[in-house]
C-alpha positions as CSV (number, residue, x, y, z in Angstrom):
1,X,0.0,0.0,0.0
2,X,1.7,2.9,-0.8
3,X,1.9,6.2,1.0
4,X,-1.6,8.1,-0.9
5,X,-3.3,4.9,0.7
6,X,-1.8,4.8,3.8
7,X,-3.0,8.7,4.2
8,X,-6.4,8.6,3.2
9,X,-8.8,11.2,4.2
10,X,-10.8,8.1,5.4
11,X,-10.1,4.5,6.9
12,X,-9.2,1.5,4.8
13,X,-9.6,-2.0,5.4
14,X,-9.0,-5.1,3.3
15,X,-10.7,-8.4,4.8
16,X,-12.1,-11.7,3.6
17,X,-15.0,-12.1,2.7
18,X,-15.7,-14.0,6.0
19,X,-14.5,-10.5,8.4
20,X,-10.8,-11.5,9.2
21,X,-8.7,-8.7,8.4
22,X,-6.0,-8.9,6.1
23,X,-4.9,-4.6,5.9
24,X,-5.5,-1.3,7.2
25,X,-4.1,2.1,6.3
26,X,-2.6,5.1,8.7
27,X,-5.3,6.5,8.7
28,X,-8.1,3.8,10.6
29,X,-5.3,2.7,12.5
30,X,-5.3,6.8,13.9
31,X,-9.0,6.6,14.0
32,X,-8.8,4.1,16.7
33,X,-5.4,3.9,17.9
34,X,-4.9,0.9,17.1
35,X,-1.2,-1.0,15.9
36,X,-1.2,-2.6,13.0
37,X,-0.5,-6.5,14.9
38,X,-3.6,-5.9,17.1
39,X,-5.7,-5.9,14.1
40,X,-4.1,-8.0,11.2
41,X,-5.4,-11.7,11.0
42,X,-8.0,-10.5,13.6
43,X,-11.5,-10.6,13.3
44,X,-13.4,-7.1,12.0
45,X,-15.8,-8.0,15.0
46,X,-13.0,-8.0,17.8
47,X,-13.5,-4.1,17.6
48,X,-17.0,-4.0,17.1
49,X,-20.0,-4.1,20.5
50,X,-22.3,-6.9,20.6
51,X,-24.9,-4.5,19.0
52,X,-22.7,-3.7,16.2
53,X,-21.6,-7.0,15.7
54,X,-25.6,-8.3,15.3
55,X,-26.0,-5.8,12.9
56,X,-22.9,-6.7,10.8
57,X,-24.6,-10.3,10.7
58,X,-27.5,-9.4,10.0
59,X,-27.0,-6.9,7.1
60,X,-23.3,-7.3,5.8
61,X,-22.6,-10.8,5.2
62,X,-25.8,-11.3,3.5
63,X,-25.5,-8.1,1.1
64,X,-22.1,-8.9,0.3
65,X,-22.7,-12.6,-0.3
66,X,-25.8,-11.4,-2.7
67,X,-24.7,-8.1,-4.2
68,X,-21.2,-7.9,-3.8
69,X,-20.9,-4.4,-2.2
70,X,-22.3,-2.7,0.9
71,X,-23.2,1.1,1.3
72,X,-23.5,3.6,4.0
73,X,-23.8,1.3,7.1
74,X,-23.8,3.2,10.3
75,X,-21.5,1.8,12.5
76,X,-20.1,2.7,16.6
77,X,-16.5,0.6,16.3
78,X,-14.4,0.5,19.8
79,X,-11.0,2.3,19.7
80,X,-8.7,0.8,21.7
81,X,-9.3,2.8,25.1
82,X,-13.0,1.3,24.6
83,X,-14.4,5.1,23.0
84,X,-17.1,4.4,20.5
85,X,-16.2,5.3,17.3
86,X,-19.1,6.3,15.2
87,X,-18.0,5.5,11.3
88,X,-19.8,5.2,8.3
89,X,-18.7,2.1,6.2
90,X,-18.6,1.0,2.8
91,X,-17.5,-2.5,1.4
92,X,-16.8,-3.9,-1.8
93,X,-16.6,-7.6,-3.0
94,X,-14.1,-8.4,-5.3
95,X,-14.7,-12.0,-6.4
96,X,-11.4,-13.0,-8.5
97,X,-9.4,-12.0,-5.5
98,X,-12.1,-12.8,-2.4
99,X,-11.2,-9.7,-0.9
100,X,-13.6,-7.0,0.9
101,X,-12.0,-3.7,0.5
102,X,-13.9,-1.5,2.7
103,X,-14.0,2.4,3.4
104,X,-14.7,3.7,7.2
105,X,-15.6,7.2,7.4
106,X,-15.4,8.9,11.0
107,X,-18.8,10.4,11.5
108,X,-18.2,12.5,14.5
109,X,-18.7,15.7,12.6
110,X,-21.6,14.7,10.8
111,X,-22.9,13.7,14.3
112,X,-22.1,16.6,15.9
113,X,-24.3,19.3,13.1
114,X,-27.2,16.5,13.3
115,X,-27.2,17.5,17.5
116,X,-26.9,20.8,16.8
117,X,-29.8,21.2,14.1
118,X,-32.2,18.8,16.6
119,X,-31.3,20.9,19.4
120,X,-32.1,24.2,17.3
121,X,-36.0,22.3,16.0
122,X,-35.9,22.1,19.4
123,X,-36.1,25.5,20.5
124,X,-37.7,26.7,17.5
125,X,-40.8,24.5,19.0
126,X,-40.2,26.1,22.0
127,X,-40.1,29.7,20.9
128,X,-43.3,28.9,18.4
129,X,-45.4,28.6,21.9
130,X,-43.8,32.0,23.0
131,X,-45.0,35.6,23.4
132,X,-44.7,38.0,20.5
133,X,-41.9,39.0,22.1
134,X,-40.0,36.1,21.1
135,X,-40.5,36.3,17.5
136,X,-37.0,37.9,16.5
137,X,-35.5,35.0,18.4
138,X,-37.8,32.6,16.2
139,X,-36.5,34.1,13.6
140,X,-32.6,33.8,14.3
141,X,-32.7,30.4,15.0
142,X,-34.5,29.7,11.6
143,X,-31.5,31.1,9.9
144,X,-29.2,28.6,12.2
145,X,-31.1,26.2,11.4
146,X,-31.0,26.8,7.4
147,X,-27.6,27.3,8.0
148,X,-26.5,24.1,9.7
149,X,-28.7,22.1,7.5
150,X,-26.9,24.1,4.6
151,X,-23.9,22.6,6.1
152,X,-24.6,19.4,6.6
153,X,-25.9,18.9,2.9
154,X,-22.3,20.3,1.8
155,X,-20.8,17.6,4.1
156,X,-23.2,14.7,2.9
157,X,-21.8,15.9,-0.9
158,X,-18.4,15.9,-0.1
159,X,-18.5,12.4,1.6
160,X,-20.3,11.0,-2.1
161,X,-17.8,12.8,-4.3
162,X,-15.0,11.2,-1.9
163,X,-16.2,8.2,-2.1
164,X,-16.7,7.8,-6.1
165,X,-12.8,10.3,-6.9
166,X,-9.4,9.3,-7.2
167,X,-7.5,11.2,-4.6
168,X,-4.3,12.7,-6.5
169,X,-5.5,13.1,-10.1
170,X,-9.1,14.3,-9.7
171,X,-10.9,11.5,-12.0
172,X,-13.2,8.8,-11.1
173,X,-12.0,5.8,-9.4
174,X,-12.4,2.4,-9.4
175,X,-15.3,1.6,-7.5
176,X,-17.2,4.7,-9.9
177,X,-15.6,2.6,-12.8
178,X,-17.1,-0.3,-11.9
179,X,-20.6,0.9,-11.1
180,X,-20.6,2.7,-14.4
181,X,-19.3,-0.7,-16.2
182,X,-22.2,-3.0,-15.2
183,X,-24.6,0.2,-16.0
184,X,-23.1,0.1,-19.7
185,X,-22.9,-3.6,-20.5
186,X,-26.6,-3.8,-18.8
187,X,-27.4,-0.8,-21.7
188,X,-25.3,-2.9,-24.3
189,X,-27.2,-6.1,-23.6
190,X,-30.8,-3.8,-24.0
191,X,-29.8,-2.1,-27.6
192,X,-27.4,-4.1,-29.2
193,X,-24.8,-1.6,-29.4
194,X,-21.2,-2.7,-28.7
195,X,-19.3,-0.9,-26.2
196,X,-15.2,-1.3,-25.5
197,X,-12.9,-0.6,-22.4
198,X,-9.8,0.9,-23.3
199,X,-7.2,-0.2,-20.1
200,X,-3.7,1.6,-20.4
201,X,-0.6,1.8,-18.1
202,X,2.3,4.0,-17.8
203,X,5.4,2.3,-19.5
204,X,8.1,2.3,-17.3
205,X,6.6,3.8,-14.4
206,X,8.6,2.1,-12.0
207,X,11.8,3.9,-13.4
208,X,10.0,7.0,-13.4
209,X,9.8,7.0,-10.0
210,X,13.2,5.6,-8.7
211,X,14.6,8.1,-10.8
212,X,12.6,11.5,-10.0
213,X,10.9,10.3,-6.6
214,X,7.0,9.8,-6.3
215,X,6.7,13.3,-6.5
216,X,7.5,13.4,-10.1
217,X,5.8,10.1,-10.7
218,X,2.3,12.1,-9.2
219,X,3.0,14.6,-12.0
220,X,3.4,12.3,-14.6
221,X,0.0,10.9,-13.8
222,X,-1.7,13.9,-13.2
223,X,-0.5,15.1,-16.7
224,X,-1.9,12.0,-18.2
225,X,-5.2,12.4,-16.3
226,X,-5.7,15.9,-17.8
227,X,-4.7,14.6,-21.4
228,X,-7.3,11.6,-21.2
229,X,-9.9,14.1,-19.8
230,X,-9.1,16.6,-23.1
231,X,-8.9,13.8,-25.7
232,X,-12.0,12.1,-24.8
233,X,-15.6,13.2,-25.6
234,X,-17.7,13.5,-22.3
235,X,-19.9,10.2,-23.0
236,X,-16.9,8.7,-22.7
237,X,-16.3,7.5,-18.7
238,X,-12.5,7.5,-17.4
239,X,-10.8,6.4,-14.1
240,X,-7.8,6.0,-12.5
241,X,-8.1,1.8,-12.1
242,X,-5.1,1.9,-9.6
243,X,-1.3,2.8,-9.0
244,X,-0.5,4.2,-13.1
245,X,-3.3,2.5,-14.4
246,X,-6.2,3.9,-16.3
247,X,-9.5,2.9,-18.1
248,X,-12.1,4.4,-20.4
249,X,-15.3,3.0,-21.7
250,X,-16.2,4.0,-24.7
251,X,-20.2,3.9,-25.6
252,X,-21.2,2.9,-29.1
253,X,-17.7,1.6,-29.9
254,X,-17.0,-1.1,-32.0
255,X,-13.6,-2.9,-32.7
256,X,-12.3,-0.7,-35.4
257,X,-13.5,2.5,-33.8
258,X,-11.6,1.7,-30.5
259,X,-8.7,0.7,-32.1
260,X,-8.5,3.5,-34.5
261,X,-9.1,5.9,-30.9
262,X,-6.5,3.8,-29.1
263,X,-3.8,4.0,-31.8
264,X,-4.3,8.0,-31.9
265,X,-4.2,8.3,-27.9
266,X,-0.9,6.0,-28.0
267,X,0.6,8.5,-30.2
268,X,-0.6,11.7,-28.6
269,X,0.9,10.3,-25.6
270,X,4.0,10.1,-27.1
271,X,4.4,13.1,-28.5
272,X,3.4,15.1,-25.6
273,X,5.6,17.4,-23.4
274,X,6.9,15.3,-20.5
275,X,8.4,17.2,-17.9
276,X,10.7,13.7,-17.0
277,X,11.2,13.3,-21.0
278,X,9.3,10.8,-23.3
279,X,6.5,8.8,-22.0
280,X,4.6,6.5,-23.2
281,X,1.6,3.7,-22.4
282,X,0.9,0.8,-23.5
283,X,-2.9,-0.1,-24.5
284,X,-5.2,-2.9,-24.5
285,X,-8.8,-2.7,-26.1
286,X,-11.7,-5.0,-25.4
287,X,-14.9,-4.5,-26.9
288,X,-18.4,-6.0,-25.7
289,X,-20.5,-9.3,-27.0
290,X,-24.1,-10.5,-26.0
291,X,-22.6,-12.5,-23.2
292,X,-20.3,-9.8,-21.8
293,X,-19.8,-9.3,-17.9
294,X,-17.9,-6.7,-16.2
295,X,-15.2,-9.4,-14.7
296,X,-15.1,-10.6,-19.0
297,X,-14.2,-7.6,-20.5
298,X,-11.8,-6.2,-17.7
299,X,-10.3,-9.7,-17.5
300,X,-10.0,-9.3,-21.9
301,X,-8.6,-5.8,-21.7
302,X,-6.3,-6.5,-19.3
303,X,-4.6,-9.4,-21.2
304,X,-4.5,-7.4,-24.7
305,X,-2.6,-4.7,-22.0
306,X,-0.4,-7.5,-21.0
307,X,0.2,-8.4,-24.7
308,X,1.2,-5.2,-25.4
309,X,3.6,-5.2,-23.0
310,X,5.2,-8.3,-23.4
311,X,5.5,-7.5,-27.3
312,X,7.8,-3.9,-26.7
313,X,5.3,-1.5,-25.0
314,X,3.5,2.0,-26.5
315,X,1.6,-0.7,-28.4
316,X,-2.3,-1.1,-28.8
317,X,-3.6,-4.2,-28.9
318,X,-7.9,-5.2,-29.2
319,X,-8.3,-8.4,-27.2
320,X,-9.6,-10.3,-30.4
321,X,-5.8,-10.4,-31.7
322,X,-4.1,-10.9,-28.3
């Protein structure tokens, strides 16, 4: 896990599917100051309280066991001076790996504006069944209240764009990806019309950043994020996938149309001003059938990627040839 992970504005947990934990980040071992050997190989539950742990029977082996993913489950886990740590988790199923990655959000905040705007409804009742007299004071804590609930919308929209953008480039990540790639093939299936996944990764990255330092490395991939963003239409959906790896589904794209796109984003790559000197990717194309899946198509794009690389890199190749 490297160091973006391990900072998160937000916990992260991987675990089987089964709640034993197999890694945290920095940042929900701070949330509950825990170590790192107190909680890996443990069970999720050993820092949960009876309730919680009822409820994560009841509701998240079940969901992720029939939909694969979890949302917004309101959780109190226990840090380890026993405070209740009120969280809001989300988990995702990843089948080919049987791994849970899971997001925990502290929720004291949020918590804390919820009190606040009860306590306000509160004495607005109150000053309702009051004299004239206390009418201007009605009317201050209306605009409070407005004000906190004004508040707490911003907060609810920052925690959904969090949750769906990539932290250092600014584009969607993978779990928007994959939402948006079952929406597409469901759409494909319904009218016929072929879609592809373009999947590209930095050539070389590894040097990039032994030689310059992750600092320069960041650059490089926030320079390619903004070139994907300006080459690609807007129908077109693109996301960091993970660590110098990026993907783009292209709607209404058939073999030769995704090729032809590849092969001219391979070369405007290329010839683009690098701070750290030439870069290039290497590309794989996949595009839909009748019988496409999500897991299918990633699993095709990403070996026409691999066949790129293994035949000399800043290469397309469509999975059909690979």
């Amino acid at each position: 896990m490297d160091k973006r992970w391990k900072n998160l504005p937000c916990g992260y947990v991987s675990m089987t599917p089964q709640g034993v934990i197999l890694d945290v980040n920095d940042t929900f071992l701070e949330m509950g100051n825990y170590t790192r050997d107190n909680l890996i190989s443990n069970h999720i539950e050993s820092i949960m309280s009876v309730a919680n742990k009822l409820l994560f029977h009841s509701y998240f082996y079940p969901f992720i066991q029939l939909n694969g993913y979890v949302d917004e489950i309101y959780l109190n886990l226990k840090g380890s001076t026993g405070t209740d740590i009120p969280v809001l988790f989300n988990g995702k199923y990843y089948e080919q790996t049987e791994v849970v990655d899971c997001i925990f959000v502290h929720m004291g905040k949020r918590i804390d504006y919820e009190q606040e705007i009860r306590n306000a409804k509160i004495l607005v009742e109150e000053a309702y069944r009051e004299k004239d007299a206390a009418l201007a004071k009605m009317q201050q804590l209306h605009l409070e209240l407005e004000q906190k609930q004004s508040e707490l919308i911003k907060l609810n929209q920052k925690l959904e764009t969090l949750s769906i953008t990539d932290g250092l480039t600014g584009l969607n990540n993978r779990r928007f990806f994959i939402e948006k790639m079952n929406e597409y093939i469901l759409q494909s299936k319904q009218t016929n019309n072929p879609i592809s996944l373009l999947m590209l990764d930095v050539d070389h990255f590894k040097l990039v950043n032994d030689t310059g330092g992750h600092p320069v490395g960041d650059k490089v991939l926030l320079q390619l994020a903004k070139l994907l963003t300006e080459f690609f239409p807007k129908g077109h959906i693109i996301a960091r996938y993970g660590g110098e790896e990026f993907v783009v589904i292209m709607p209404f794209s058939n073999k030769e149309k995704s090729l032809n796109e590849a092969e001219q984003l391979r070369s405007t790559i290329e010839s683009a001003n690098w701070e750290v000197g030439k870069i290039t990717v290497s590309i794989g194309v996949a595009t839909s059938n009748l019988f496409e899946t999500t897991t299918s198509i990633l699993s095709k794009a990403d070996k026409a990627l691999y066949s790129s690389k293994e035949n000399g890199r800043n290469k397309v190749t469509h999975a059909s040839l690979s």
